[in-house]
VEXLUMFI-815287 format. One record per residue: x, y, z of N, C-alpha, C in turn. Coordinates in steps of 0.2 Angstrom, whole numbers, plus 2048, in hexadecimal, padded with zeros to 3 digits. Example, Ala and Ser with C-alpha at 12.3 -4.5 7.8 and 13.67 -1.06 7.14 Angstrom:
% VEXLUMFI-815287
   neast   nnorth   nup   caeast   canorth   caup   ceast   cnorth   cup
     842      7E4   827      83E       7EA    827     842      7F0   827
     840      7F5   823      844       7FB    824     840      800   827
% end
This chain:
% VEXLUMFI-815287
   neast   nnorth   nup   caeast   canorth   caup   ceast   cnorth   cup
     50C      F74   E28      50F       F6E    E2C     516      F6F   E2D
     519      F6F   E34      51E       F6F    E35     522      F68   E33
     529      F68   E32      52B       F5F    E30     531      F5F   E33
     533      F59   E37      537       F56    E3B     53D      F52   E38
     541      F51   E3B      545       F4C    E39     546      F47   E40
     546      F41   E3E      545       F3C    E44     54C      F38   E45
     552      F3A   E49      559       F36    E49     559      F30   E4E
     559      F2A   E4D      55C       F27    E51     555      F27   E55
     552      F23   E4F      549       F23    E50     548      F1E   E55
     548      F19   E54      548       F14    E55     540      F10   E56
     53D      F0C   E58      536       F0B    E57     531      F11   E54
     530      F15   E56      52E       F1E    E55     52A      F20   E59
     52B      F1F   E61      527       F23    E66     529      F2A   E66
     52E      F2D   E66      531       F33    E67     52C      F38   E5E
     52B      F34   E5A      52A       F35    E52     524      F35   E53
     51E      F30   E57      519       F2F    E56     515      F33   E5A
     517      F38   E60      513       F3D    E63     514      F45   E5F
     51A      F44   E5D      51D       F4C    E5A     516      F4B   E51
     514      F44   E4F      50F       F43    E4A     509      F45   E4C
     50A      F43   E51      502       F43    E56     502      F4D   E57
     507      F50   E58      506       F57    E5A     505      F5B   E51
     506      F57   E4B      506       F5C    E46     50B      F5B   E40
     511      F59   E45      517       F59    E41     517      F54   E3A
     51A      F54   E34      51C       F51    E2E     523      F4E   E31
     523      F45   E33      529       F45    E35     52A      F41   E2C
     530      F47   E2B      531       F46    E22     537      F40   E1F
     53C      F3F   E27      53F       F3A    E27     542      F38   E2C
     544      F31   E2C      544       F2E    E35     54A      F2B   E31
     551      F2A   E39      557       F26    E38     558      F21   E3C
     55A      F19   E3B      55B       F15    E40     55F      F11   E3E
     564      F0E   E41      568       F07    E3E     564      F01   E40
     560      EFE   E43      55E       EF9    E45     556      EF8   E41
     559      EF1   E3F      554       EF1    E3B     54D      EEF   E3A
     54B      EED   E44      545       EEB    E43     544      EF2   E46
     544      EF6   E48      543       EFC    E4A     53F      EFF   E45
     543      EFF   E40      541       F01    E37     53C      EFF   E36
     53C      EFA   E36      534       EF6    E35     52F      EF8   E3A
     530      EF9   E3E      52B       EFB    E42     52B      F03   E41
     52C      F05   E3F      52C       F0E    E3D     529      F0F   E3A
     52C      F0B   E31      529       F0A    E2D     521      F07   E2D
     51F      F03   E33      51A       F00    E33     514      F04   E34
     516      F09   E39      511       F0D    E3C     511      F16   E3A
     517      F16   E39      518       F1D    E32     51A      F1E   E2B
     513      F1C   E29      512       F1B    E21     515      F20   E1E
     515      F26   E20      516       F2E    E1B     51E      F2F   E1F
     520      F2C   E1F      529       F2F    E23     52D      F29   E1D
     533      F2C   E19      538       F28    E17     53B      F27   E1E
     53E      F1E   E1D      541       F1C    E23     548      F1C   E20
     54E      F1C   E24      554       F1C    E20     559      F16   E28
     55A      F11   E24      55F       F0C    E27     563      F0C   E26
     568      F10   E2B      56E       F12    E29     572      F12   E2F
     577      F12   E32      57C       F15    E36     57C      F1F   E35
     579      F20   E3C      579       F27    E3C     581      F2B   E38
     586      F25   E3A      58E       F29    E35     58E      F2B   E31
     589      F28   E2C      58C       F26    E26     585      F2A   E21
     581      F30   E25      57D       F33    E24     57E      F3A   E25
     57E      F3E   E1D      57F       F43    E1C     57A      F48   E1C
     57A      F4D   E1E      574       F53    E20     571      F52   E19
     573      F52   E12      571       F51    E0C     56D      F4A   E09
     56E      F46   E0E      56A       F43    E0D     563      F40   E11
     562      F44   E15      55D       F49    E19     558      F4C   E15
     55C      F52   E12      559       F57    E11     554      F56   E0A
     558      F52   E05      556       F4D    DFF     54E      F4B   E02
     54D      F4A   E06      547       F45    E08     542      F4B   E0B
     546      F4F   E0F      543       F53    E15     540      F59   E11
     547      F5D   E0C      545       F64    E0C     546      F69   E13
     542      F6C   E13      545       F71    E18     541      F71   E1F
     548      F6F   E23      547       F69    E2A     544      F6E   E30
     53F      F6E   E33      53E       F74    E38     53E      F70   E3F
     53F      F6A   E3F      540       F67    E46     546      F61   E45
     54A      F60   E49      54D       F59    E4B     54D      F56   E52
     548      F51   E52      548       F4D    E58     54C      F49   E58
     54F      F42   E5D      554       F3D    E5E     554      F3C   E63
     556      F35   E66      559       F32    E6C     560      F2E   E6A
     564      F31   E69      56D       F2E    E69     56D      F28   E70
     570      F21   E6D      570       F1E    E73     571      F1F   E7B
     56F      F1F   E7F      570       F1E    E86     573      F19   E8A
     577      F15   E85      57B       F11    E8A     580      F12   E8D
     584      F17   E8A      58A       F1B    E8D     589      F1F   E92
     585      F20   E93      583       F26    E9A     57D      F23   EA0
     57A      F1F   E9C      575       F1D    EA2     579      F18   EA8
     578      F1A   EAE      578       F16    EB4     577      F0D   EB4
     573      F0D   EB0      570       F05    EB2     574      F01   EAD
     57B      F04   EA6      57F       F02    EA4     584      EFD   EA9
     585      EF9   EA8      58E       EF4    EAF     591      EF8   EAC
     591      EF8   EA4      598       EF9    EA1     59A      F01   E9F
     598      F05   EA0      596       F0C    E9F     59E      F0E   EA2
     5A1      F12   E9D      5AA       F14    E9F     5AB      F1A   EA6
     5AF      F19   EA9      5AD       F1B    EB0     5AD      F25   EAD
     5B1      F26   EA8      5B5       F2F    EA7     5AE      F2F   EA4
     5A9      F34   EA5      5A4       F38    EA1     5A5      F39   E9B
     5AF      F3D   E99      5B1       F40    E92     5AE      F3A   E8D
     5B0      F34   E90      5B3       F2D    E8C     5AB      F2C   E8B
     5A6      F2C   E8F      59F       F29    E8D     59D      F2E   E85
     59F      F35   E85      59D       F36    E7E     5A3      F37   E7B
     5AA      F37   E7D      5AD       F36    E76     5B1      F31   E74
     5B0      F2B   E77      5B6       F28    E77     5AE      F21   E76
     5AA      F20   E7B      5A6       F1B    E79     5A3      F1A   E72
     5A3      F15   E6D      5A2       F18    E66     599      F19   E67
     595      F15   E6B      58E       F17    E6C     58C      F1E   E6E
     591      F21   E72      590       F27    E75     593      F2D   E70
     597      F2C   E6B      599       F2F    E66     594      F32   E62
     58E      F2E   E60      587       F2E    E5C     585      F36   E5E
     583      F36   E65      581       F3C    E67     585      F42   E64
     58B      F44   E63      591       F47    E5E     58C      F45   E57
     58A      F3F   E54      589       F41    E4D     581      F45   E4F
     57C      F43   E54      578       F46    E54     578      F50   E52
     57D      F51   E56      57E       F57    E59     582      F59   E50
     585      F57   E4D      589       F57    E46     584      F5A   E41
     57E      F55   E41      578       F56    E3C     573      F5B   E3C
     573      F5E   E43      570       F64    E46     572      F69   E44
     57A      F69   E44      57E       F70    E41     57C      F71   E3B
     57C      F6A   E35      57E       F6B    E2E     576      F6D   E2E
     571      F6C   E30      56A       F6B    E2E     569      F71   E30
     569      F76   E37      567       F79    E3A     55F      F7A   E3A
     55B      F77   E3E      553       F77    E3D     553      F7B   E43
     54C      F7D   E40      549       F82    E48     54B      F82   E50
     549      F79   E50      549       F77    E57     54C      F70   E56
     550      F6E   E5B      552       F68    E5D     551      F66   E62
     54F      F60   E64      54D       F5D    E6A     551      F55   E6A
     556      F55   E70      558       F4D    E70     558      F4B   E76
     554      F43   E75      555       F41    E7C     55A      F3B   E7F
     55A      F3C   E84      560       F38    E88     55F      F36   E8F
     562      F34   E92      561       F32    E9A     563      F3A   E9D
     561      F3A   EA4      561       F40    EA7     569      F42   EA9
     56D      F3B   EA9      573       F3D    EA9     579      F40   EA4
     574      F43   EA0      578       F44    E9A     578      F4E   E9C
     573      F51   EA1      572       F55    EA3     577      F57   EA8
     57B      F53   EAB      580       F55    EAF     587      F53   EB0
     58A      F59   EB3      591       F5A    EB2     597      F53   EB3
     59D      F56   EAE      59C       F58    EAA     598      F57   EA3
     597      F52   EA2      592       F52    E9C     58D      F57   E98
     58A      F5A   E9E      586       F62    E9B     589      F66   E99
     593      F65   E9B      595       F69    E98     598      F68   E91
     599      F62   E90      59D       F60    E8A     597      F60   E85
     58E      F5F   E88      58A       F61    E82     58A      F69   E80
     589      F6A   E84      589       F74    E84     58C      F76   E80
     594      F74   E7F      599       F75    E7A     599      F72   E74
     595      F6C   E72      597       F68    E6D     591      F6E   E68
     58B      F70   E6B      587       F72    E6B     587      F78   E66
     58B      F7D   E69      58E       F81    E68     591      F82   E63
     596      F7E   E64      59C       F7D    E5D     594      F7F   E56
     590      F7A   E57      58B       F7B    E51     585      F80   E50
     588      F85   E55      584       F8A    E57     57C      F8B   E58
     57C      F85   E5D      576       F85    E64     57A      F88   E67
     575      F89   E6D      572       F89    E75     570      F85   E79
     570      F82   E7E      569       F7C    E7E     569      F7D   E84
     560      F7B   E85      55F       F7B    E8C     55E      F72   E8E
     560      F71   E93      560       F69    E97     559      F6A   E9A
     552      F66   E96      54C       F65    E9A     54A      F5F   E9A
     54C      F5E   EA2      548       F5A    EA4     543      F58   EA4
     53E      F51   EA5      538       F51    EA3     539      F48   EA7
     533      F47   EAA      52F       F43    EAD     528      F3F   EA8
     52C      F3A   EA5      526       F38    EA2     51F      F37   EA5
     51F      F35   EAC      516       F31    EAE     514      F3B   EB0
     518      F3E   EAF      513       F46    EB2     50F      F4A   EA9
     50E      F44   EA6      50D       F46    E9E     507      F40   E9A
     505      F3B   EA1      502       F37    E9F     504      F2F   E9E
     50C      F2F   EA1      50E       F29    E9E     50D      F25   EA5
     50B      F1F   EA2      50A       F19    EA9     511      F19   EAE
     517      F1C   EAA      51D       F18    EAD     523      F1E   EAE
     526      F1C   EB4      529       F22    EB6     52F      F21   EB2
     532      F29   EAE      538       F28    EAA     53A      F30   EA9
     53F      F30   EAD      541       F36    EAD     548      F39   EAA
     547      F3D   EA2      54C       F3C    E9F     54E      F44   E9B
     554      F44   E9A      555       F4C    E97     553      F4D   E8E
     550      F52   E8E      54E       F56    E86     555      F5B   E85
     559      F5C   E81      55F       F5F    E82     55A      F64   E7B
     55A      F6B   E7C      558       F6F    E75     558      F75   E74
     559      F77   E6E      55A       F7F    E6F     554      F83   E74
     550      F7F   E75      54B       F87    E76     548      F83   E7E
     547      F84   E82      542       F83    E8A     53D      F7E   E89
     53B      F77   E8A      537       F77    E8A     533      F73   E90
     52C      F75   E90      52A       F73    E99     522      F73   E98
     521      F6E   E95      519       F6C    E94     515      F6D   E9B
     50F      F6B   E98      509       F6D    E9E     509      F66   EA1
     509      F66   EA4      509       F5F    EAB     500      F5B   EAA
     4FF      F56   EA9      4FB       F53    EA9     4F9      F4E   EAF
     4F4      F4C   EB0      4F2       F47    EB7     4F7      F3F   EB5
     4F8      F3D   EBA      4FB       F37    EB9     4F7      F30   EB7
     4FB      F2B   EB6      4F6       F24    EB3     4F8      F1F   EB5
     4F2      F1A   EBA      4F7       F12    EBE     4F6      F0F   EB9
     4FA      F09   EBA      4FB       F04    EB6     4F4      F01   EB6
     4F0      F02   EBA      4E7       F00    EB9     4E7      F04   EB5
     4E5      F09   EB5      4E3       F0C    EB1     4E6      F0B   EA7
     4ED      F08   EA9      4EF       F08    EA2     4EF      F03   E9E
     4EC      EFE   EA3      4EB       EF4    EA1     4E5      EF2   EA1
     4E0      EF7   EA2      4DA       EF6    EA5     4D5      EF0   EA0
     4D6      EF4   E9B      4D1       EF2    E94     4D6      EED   E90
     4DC      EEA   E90      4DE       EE5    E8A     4DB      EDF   E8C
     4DA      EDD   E85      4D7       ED7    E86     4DD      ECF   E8A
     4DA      ECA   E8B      4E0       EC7    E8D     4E6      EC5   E87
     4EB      EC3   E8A      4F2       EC3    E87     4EF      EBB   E81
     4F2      EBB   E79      4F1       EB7    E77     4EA      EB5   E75
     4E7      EBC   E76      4E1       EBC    E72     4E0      EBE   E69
     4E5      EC0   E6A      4E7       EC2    E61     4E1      EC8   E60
     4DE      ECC   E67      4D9       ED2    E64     4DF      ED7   E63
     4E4      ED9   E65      4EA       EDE    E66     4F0      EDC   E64
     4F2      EDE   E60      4FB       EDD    E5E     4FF      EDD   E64
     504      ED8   E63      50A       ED9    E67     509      ED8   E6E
     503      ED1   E71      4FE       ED0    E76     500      ECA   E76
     506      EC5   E77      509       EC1    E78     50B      EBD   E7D
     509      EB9   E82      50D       EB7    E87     514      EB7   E87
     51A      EB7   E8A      51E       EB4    E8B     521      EAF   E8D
     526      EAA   E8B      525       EA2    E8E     52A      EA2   E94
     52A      EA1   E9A      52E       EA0    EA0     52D      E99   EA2
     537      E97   EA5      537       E91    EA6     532      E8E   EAE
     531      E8B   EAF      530       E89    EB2     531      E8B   EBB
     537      E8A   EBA      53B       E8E    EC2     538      E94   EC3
     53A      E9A   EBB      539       EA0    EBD     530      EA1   EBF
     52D      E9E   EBC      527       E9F    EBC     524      E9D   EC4
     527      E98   EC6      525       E95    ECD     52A      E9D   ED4
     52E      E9E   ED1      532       EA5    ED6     52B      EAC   ED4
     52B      EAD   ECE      526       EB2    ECD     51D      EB2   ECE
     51C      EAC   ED0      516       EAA    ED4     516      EAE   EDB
     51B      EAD   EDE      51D       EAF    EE6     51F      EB7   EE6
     51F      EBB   EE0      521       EC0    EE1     51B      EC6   EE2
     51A      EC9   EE7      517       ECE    EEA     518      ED4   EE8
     511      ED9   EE8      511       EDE    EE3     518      EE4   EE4
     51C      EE7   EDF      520       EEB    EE2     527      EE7   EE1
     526      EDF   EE0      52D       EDD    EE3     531      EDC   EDC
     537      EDA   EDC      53A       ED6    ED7     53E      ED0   ED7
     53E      ECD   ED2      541       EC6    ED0     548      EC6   ED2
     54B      ECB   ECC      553       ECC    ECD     555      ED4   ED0
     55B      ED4   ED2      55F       EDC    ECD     566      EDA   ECE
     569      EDD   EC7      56E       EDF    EC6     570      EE5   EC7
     578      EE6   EC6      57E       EE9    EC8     57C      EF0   EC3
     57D      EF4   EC2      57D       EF8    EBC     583      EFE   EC0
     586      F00   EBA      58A       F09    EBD     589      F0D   EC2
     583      F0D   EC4      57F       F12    EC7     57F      F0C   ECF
     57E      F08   ECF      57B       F05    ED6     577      EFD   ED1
     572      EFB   ED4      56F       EF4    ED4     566      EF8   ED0
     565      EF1   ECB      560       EF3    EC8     55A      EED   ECA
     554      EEF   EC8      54F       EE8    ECA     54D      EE7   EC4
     54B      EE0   EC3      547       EDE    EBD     543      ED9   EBE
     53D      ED8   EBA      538       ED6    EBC     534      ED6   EC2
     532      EDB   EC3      52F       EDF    EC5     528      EDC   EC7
     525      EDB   ECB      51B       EDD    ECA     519      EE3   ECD
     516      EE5   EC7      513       EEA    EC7     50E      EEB   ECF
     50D      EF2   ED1      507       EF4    ED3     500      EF7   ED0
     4FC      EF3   ED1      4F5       EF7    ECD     4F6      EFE   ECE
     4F6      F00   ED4      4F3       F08    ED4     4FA      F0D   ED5
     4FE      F0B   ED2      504       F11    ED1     506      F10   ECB
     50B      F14   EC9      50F       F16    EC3     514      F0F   EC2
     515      F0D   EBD      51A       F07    EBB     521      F0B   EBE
     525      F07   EBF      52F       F09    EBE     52E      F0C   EB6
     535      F0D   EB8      538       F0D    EAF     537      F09   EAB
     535      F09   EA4      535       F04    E9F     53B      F04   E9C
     53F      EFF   E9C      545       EFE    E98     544      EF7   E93
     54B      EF9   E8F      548       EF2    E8B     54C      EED   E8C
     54F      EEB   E91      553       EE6    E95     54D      EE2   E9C
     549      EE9   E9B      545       EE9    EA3     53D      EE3   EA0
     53C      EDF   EA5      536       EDD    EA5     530      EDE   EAA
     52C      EDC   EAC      526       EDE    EB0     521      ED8   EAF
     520      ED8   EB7      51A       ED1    EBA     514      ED5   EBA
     50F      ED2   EB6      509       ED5    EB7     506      ED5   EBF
     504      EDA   EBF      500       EDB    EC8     4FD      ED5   ECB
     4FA      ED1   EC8      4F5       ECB    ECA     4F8      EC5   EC7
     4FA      EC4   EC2      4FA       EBF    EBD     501      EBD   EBE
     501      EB9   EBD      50B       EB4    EBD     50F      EB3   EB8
     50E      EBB   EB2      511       EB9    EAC     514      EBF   EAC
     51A      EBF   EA7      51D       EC5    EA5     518      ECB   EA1
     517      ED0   EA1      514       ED5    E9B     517      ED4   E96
     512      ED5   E92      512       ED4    E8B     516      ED9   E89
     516      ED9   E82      51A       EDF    E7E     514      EE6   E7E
     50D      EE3   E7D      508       EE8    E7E     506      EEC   E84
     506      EE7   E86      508       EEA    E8E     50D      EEF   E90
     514      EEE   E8F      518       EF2    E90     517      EF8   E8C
     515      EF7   E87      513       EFD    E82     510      F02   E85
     508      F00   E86      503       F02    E8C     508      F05   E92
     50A      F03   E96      50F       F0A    E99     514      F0E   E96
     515      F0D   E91      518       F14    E8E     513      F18   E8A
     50D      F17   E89      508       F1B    E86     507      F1A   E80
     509      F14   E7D      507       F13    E75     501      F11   E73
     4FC      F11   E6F      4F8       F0F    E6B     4F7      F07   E6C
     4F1      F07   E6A      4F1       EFD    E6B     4F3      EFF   E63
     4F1      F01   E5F      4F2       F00    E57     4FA      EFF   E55
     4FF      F03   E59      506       F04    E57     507      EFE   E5A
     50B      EFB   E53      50E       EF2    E51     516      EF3   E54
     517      EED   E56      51E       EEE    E58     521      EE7   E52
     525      EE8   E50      52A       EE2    E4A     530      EE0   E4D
     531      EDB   E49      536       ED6    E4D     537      ED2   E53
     53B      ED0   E54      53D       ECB    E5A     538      ECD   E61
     534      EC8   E65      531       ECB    E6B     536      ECF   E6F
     53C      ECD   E6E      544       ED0    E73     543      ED8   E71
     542      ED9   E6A      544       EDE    E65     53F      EE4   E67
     537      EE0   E66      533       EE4    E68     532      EE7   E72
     535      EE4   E75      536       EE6    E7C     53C      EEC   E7B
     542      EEB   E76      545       EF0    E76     544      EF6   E76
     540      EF5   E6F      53C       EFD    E6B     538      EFE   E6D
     535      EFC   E74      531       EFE    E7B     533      F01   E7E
     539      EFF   E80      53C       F04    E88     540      F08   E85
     542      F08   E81      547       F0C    E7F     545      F12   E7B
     53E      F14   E7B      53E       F18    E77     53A      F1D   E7A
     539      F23   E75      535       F2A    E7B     52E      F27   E7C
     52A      F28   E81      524       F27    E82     520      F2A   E7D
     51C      F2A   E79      517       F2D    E75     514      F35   E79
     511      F31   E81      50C       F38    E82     511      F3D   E84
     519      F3D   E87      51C       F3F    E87     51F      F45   E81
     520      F42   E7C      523       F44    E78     51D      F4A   E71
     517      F48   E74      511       F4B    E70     511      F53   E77
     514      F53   E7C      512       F57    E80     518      F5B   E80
     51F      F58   E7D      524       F5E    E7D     524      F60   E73
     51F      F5C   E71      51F       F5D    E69     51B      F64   E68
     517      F64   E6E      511       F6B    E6F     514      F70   E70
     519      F70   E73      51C       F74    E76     521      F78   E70
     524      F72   E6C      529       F75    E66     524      F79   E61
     51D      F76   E60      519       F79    E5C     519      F7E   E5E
     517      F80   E65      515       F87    E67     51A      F8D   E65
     522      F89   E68      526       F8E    E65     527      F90   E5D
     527      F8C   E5A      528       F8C    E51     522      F92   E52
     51B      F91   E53      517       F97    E4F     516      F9B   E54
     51B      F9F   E59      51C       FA5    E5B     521      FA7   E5A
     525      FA6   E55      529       FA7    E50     52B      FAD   E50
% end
């Protein structure tokens, strides 16, 4: 059994398909501490470590790990992604200058001193281009990678929900393409909200106003949007039955296709391909976070096959 290390874990979607392919993930990193709980909740056999990625020595890794043949990660996304307001205008600045954008620098740090087989880290797609692609290539380097920028389409892997994001990593990788899935198809069977058969199937309370605005909202449409770096964003959403969700973010909500309420946390789940059984901890706000914010399951089970394949054609 090959064994991973999990950086800047966070819920463990990215952790919980690479387990699902085979992997021993032997230790996972996070500073946020309902995150940790929620890792720890659903990955019994992984040391969880609550820490500041800075303040984490490849030895204190390795103490737990042994000898690391994989390192997965997703370094924040706030410094690069578009749908930031506050994102710094120079590219240099979003990774050396923003302290959030810095973290990808310690990701990239812990990879040198470790050196495992295969690395794989994810990010928004903007972190794939110029100059950015070039200041990874080089930071890269310095710790003797190579990396290739593979892009990947989550809903072309299963996922209810379009999200299209770069895998930065030593080796090519380019999973087999699976049929797509609507949000019928991915809401079909939960029981109603507040039935207590499903974890984390909670309504949530909406004032009065809003609720009276999102009765009158037609499928397709949204409630608000906001300003982000890139251009204007929408939120709250109602879904359409027979197509793929938007992106799931965790700032992001969604009107159910027929019903006059926000999605649940399970629901949003459900379009990123989690399990009814994976619990989310902490605050409702917290568990909508460590929703959108993290790799999709089927996603990350489909480039985990692929890191398999390479390991034993070793």
């Amino acid at each position: 059994m090959y064994s991973a290390v999990d950086l800047f874990a966070g819920g463990g979607g990215f952790g919980l398909g690479f387990r699902m392919a085979g992997f021993k993930i032997a230790v996972a990193v996070d500073i946020d501490r309902d995150a940790v709980r929620t890792y720890s909740a659903n990955h019994r056999y992984t040391i969880i470590i609550q820490e500041d990625i800075r303040y984490i020595d490849y030895g204190d890794l390795l103490k737990y790990a042994g000898d690391v043949d994989v390192i997965i990660g997703s370094p924040p996304c706030e410094p690069f992604t578009a749908a930031n307001p506050n994102r710094m205008e120079d590219p240099a600045d979003r990774l050396y200058t923003d302290p959030a954008g810095q973290l990808t620098l310690e990701f990239i740090r812990l990879v040198g001193e470790i050196g495992p087989k295969v690395f794989v880290m994810e990010n928004v797609a903007a972190l794939a281009e110029e100059p950015l692609r070039t200041y990874i290539k080089r930071e890269f380097k310095r710790v003797g990678y190579e990396v290739y920028f593979n892009i990947l389409h989550a809903e072309d892997y299963g996922v209810p929900s379009r999200r299209r994001r770069v895998f930065v990593s030593n080796i090519e990788i380019r999973p087999v393409k699976s049929r797509r899935v609507t949000v019928r198809e991915a809401l079909r069977d939960l029981p109603p909200p507040d039935s207590g058969i499903v974890p984390n199937h909670e309504t949530t309370t909406l004032s009065p106003k809003k609720q009276e605005r999102i009765s009158k909202l037609k499928p397709g449409e949204a409630l608000m949007r906001y300003r982000g770096a890139g251009g204007f964003y929408e939120n709250y959403i109602r879904l359409m039955w027979d197509d793929i969700a938007p992106t799931v973010m965790g700032s992001r909500r969604f009107i159910h296709p027929e019903e006059h309420r926000v999605l649940t946390v399970r629901e949003q789940a459900r379009l990123m391909g989690y399990p009814d059984g994976y619990i989310f901890l902490g605050s409702k706000e917290s568990q909508y976070n460590q929703v959108g914010e993290s790799v999709p399951p089927p996603l990350s089970y489909a480039i985990a096959l692929e890191v398999k394949k390479y390991l034993e054609g070793r």
